[in-house]
N, C-alpha and C positions, 0 to 999 in steps of 0.2 A: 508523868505519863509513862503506861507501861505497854509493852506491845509483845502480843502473844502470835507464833504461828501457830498455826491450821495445817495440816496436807490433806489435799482429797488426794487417795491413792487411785481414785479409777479416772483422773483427768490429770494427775503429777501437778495440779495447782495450789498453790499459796493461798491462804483466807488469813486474815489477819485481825484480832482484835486488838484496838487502840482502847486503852483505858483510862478514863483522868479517875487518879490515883484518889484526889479529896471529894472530889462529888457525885464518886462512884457512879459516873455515866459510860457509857461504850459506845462504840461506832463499832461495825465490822465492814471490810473492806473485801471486797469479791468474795462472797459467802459460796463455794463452791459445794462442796455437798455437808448440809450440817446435821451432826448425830449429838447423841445424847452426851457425850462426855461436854459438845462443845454447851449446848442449855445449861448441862450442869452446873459449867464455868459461870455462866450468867446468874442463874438463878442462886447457885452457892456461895456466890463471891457477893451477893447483894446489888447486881450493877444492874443498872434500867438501861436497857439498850435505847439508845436514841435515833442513830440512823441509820442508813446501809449505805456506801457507797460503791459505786461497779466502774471500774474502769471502761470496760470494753464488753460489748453484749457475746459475749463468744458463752458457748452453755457448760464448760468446766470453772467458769468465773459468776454464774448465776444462778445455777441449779437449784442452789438452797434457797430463790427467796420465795418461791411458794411454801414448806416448810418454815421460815420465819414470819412469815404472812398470818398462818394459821394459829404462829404463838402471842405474836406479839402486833401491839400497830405503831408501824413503824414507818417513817418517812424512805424513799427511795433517793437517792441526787444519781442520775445518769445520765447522758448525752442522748442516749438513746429513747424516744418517749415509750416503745413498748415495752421497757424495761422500767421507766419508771411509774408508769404509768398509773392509775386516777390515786396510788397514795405514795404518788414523789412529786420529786421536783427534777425537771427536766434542765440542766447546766450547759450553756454552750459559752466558747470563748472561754475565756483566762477571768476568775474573780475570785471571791473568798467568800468563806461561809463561817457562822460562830457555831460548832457544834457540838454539847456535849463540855462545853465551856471551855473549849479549844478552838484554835483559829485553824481553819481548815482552807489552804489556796490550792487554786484546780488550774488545771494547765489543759487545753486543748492539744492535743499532739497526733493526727491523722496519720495514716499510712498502713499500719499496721490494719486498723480496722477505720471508718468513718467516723463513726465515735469512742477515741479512744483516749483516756484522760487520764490524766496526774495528779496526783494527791498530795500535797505536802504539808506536813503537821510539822512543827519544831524544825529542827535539822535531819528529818527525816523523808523519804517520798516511796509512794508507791504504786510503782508504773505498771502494773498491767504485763501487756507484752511488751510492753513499747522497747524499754531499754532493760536487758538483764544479763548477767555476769557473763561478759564476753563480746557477745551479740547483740543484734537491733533485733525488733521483731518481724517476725514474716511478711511479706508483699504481695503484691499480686503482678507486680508491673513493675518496672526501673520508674516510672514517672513518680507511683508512690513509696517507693525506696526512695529517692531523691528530698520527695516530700517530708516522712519521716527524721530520716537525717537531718534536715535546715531544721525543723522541730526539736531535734533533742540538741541540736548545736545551741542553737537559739535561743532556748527553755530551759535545758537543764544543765548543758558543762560550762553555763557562765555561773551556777551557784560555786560555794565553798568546796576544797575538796572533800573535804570530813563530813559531806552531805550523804547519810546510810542509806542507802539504795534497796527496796525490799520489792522485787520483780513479781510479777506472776506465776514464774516456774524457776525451778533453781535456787541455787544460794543468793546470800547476800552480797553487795558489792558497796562502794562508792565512788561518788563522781570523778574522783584521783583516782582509782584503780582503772577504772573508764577511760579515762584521754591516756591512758597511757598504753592499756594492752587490749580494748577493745578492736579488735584488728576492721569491724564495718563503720566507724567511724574514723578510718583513716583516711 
């Protein structure tokens, strides 16, 4: 598996494609805004894009899937059903998906947004806002801070600590870098 970033510079978000390296399929993960360099990737490298998946419907995390709509047909997996809508599959709760000949588990994790989810491929995951180098993600309320929190306690800092953490905005981190200098989960 190889994992490429993405920036959209007019939203500062992450898009990331996940690549199985032998059966040259793709997954892209919050397709934030997509240009030609990122198609090229696709189209030049030989990879058959398989699905999209969207953490959180926020429009610096989904921007592009009209744009991948228009190239490719491609399955959507979101919480969100207008996000996924008539060509996805709509995810709620915690399960796994084979996608792309990778095992893909999905973690529901609220607060930040209603549907806001987890992706973890291999020893890697990628959250959205949910959790990123430092920080939780934004709230609207202490009830869904609170929420949040019990979520990424509960979900994600029981994994490994060499678990790569690939956020929505920002660097990279992992779940050890997290219990120890995340200062909103203390």
């Amino acid at each position: 598996m190889k994992i490429y970033l993405h920036m959209n510079l007019e939203s500062f978000s992450n898009c990331y494609f996940v690549v199985n390296e032998l059966s040259k399929e793709a997954l892209i993960i919050d397709p934030g805004k997509i240009n030609g360099r990122m198609i090229n990737q696709l189209e030049d490298g030989g990879l058959t894009l398989r699905a999209v998946l969207i953490t959180h419907h926020h429009k610096g995390h989904t921007m592009g899937l009209s744009t991948l709509g228009k190239i490719y047909n491609v399955n959507v997996f979101a919480a969100d059903s207008g996000v996924a809508s008539s060509s996805g599959c709509v995810i709620k709760g915690d399960g796994t998906l084979a996608l792309a000949g990778m095992i893909v588990s999905y973690y529901s994790i609220p607060g930040h947004s209603s549907d806001s989810m987890v992706f973890k491929i291999g020893n890697v995951i990628f959250t959205g806002d949910t959790l990123q180098a430092g920080i939780i993600g934004s709230t609207n309320n202490i009830y869904a801070k609170k929420t949040l929190r019990n979520g990424i306690r509960s979900k994600l800092l029981i994994m490994s600590n060499d678990t790569v953490i690939m956020p929505g905005h920002g660097p990279l981190s992992t779940i050890g870098v997290e219990k120890v200098f995340n200062l909103d989960l203390k």
